[in-house]
C-alpha positions in Angstrom: -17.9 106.9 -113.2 -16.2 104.9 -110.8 -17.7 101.7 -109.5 -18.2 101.3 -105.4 -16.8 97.7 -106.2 -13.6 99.3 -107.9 -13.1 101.6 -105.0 -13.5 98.8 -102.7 -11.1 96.2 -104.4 -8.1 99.3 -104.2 -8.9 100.0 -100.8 -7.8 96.1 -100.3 -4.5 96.7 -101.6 -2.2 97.5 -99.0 1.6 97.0 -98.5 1.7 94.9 -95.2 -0.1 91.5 -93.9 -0.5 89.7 -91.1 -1.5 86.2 -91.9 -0.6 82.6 -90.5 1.3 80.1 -92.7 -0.7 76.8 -92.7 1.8 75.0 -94.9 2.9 71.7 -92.9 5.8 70.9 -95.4 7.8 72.5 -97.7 7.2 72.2 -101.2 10.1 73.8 -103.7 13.9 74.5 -103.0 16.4 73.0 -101.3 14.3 71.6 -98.3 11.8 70.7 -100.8 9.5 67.9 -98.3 10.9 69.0 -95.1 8.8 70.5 -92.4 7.7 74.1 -92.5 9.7 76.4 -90.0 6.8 79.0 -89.9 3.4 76.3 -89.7 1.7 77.6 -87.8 3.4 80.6 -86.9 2.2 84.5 -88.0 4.0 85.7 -90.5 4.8 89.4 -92.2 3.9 89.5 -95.8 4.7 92.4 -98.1 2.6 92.7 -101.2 4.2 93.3 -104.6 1.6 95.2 -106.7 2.5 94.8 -110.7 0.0 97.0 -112.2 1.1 96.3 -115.5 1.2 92.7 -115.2 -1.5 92.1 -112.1 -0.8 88.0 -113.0 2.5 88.6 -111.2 1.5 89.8 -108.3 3.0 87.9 -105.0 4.1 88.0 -101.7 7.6 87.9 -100.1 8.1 86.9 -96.3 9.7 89.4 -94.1 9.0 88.0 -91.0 9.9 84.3 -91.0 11.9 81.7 -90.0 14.9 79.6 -92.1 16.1 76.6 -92.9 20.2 76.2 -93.3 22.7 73.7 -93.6 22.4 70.5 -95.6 19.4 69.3 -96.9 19.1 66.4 -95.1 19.7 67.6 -91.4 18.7 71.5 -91.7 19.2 74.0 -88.5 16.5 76.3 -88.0 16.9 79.7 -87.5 14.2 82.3 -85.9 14.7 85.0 -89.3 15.3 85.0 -92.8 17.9 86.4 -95.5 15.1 88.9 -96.9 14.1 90.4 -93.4 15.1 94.5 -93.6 12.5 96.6 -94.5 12.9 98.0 -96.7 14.4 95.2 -98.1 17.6 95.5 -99.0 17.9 93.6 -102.5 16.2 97.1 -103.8 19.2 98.8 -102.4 16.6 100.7 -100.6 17.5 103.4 -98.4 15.9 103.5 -94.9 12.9 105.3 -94.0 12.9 109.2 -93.8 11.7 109.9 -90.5 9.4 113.3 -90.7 7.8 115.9 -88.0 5.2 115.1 -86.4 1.9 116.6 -85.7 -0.6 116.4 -82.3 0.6 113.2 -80.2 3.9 113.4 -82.0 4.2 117.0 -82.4 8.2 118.0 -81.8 9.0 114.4 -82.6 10.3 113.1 -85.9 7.7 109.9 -86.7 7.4 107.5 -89.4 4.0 107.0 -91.9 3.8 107.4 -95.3 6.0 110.2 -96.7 6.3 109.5 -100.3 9.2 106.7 -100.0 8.6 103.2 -100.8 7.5 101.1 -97.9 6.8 104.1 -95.7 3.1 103.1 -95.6 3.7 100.9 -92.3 0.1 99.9 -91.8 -0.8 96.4 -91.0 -3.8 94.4 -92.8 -5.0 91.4 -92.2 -4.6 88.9 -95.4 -8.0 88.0 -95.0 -8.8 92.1 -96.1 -8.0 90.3 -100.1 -10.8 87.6 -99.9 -14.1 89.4 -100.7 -12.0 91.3 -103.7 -10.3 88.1 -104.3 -13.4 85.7 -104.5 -15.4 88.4 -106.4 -12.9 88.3 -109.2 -10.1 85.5 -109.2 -8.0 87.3 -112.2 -8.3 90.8 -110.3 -5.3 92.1 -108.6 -6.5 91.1 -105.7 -7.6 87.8 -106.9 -3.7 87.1 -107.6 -2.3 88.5 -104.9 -4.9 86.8 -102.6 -4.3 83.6 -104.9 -0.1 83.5 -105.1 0.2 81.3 -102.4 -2.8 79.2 -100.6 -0.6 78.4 -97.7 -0.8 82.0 -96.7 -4.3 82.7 -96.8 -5.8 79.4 -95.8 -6.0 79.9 -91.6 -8.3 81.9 -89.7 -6.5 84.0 -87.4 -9.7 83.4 -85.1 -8.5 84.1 -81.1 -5.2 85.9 -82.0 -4.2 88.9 -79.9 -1.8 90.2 -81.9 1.2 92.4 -80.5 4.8 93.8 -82.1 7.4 93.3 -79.9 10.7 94.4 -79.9 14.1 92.0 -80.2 16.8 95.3 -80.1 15.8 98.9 -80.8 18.4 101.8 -81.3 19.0 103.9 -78.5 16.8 107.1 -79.3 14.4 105.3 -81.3 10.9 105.0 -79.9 8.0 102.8 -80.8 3.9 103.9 -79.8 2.7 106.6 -78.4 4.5 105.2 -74.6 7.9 105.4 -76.4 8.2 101.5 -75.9 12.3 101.2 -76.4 13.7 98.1 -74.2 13.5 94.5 -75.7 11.0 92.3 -74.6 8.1 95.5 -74.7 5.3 94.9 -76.6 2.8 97.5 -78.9 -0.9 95.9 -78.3 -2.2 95.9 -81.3 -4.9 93.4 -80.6 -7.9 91.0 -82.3 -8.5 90.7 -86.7 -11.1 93.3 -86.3 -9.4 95.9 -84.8 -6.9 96.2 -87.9 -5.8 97.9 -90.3 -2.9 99.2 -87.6 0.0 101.9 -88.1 2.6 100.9 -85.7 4.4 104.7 -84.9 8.5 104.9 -84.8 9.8 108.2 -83.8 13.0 109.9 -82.5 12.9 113.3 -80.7 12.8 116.5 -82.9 16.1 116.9 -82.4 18.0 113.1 -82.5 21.5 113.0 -84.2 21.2 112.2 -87.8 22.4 109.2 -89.0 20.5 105.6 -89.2 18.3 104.2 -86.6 16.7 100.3 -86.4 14.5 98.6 -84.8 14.2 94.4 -84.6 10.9 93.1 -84.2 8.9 90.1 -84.4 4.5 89.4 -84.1 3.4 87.5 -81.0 0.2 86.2 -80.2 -0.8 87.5 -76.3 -3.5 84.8 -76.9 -0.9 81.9 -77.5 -2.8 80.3 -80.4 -0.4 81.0 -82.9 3.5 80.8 -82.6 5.6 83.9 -82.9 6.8 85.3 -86.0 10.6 85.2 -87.4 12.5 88.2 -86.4 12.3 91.3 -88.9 13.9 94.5 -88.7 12.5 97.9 -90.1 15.5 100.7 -90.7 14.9 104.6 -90.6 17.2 107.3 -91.1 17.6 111.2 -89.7 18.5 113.9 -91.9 20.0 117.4 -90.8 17.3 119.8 -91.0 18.4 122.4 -93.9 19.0 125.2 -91.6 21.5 123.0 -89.6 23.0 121.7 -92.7 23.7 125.6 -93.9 25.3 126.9 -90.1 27.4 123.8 -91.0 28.6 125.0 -94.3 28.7 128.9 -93.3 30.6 127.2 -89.9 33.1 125.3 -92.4 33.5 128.2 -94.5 34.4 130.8 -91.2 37.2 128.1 -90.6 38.6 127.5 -94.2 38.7 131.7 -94.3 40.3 132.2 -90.4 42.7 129.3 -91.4 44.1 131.4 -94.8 44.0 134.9 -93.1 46.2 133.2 -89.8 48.4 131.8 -92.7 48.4 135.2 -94.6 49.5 136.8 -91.6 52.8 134.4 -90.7 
């Protein structure tokens, strides 16, 4: 029999968080002691699960900002080596995008298709802490627990939106097929989360590789905006097409020898 508590702590464990980082310095690598890019700025966290070894559970930063150049005099820059989703030290390939049903029906949409990373929906990091609290050597408790500067600020007043930086042409985000820079998906106040954000091309887009660069803004203006991230999708020929291709091919190779046979 399975506990309501066990069901409870897995439904906590989701790919994607929202959170806020509230570390004013630095503490480990090169700008050990310097001030923190991201304090006080949302951030996108992905969550990696070990199931075998729940002690190494962690986070990695998607959407954050950098520190380069020297140590002592470091530029900042608004995004991060790790920002591609999925992320591209996996060697990762992007997102199948699949048909859609009701509100995307003749579209071809993203959500949760099997592939790693597919499962866009946002959380709030605050979704860990009654798992986390319950059990500090749960998964939860060590996902919750890998880094406190990640999970120590309420994101009380945020009016959270995703905006995008650059977009593919033929590459649509939200139900209003939001596709110019600067236009923001509402996605709104802790509470209203989890979120799906919805990417989609038409039913019949050229295949080939589409992307979209994005970054979190508060509409309130309580928290700064996060680093720039960019999430990467890809159209495959339908099978059908990918046969009258082949049978097309073939017709050629064939017309080709019998107009040579016939010189």
């Amino acid at each position: 029999m399975i506990s309501l508590s066990a069901v409870a702590a897995r439904a906590a464990q989701h790919n994607y968080y929202v959170t806020v980082d509230g570390r004013p310095t630095l503490t480990s690598g090169t700008y050990a002691g310097q001030a923190n890019p991201n304090s006080g700025r949302l951030t996108l966290l992905y969550a990696h699960w070990n199931d075998a070894t729940p002690s190494s559970n962690h986070f990695h930063g998607i959407g954050v900002y950098s520190l380069t150049g020297p140590a002592d005099a470091p530029t900042v820059a608004d995004t991060n080596a790790n920002n591609r989703l999925p992320e591209t030290y996996t060697a990762q390939v992007p997102l199948t995008l699949k048909a859609g049903a009701g509100a995307y029906a003749g579209k071809l949409v993203s959500g949760e298709n099997g592939e790693h990373y597919s499962d866009l929906t946002l959380s709030s990091i605050h979704d860990l802490q009654a798992a986390a609290t319950a059990n500090l050597t749960s998964p939860e408790g060590y996902m919750y627990n890998s880094n406190a500067g990640y999970t120590n600020t309420p994101l009380t007043g945020l009016n959270l939106a995703l905006e995008i930086v650059s977009i593919s042409p033929g590459l649509n985000l939200g139900a209003a097929g939001l596709n110019q820079p600067g236009d923001r998906l509402a996605i709104g106040a802790e509470g209203s989360w989890p979120f799906e954000p919805v990417f989609w091309t038409d039913g019949n887009a050229a295949a080939g590789n589409y992307s979209a660069a994005l970054r979190f803004v508060d509409q309130a203006n309580v928290f700064g905006s996060s680093g720039t991230f960019n999430v990467d999708f890809t159209v495959v020929p339908e099978p059908a097409s990918v046969g009258m291709a082949l049978i097309a091919g073939l017709g050629f190779v064939v017309a080709t020898y019998r107009f040579r046979r016939s010189k």
